[in-house]
Structures are given as structure tokens and as C-alpha cells.
Phi, psi and omega in degrees: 000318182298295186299335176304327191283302181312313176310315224264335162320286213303302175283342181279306142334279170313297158012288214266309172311322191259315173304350182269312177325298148339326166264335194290340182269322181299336176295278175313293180299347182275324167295310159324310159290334197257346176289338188280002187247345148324283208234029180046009174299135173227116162259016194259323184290294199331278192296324200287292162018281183293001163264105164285340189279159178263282206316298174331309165338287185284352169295307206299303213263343154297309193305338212231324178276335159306305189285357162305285192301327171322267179333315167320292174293327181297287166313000167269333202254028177230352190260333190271337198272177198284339177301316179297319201295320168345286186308314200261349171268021171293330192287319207287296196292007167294322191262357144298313228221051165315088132149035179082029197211107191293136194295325186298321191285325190285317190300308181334281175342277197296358149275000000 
């Protein structure tokens, strides 16, 4: 009875590590992807170069094309949603609307 639980522990466990491996690269390679499009820095030519095995290769090129995709998505889904639209009419209404207060409306009042 004791070793079923250490067992049914032990794999669930394994389980759960590879999905943590698994999220910790999806993560890595995405960070990669989002420094290359910063600063045009590619570390994706730099390794692939240096692989000689075609299987090692082709892991290389998923590994860099997951996080791409990533990168892809975040920014579609961030161009699409009210925060980015937000982000980007802010500027214009600071410079209509000084201290948070529409200019037309402050004259009104006072007459």
C-alpha cells in the first residue's frame, strides 16, 4: 500500500518536471525571440552554425521557431486587446485634455 502512493507520487511528480522543463524553454526560447527583435541580436544563427548533428539541429530550430511563435502571439494578442488601444490614445489625450480636464468645458463653466 505504502509503495503505490510512492509510485503514483513519483510519476506525477515526473509528470509535472517535464512540464516544468518544458515551460522553463518555452520561456527561454521566447525571451530570445523577444531580445531579437529588440536588438536584432539573433542567437539562433550563432547555434545553428555549431550543430553538427541533423537531429540536435532540427530540436535547435523548434527550440527557436516555438519561441518566435510565442513572441508572434503575444503581440497580435496585445495589438488586439483595450490595453494596447489604451496605451496608444494616451499621449493624444494629455495633450487635448491638461490636468485631466477637457479644455472646452473648464471655459464653459467659467462664464
Amino acid at each position: 500500500d505504502v509503495y503505490k502512493r510512492q509510485v503514483s507520487t513519483q510519476s506525477t511528480g515526473g509528470i509535472m518536471g517535464v512540464l516544468n522543463v518544458l515551460f522553463d524553454l518555452l520561456l527561454t526560447s521566447s525571451a530570445i525571440a523577444g531580445i531579437r527583435r529588440a536588438s536584432g541580436l539573433s542567437v539562433r544563427d550563432f547555434v545553428e552554425t555549431r550543430v553538427s548533428n541533423f537531429y540536435a539541429r532540427q530540436a535547435t530550430k523548434k527550440f527557436f521557431d516555438a519561441g518566435e511563435y510565442v513572441v508572434d502571439k503575444s503581440v497580435d494578442f496585445l495589438k488586439k486587446t483595450k490595453v494596447a488601444n489604451h496605451l496608444d490614445n494616451k499621449p493624444k489625450d494629455r495633450l487635448n485634455k491638461p490636468n485631466g480636464k477637457n479644455v472646452k468645458n473648464d471655459k464653459e463653466d467659467k462664464l
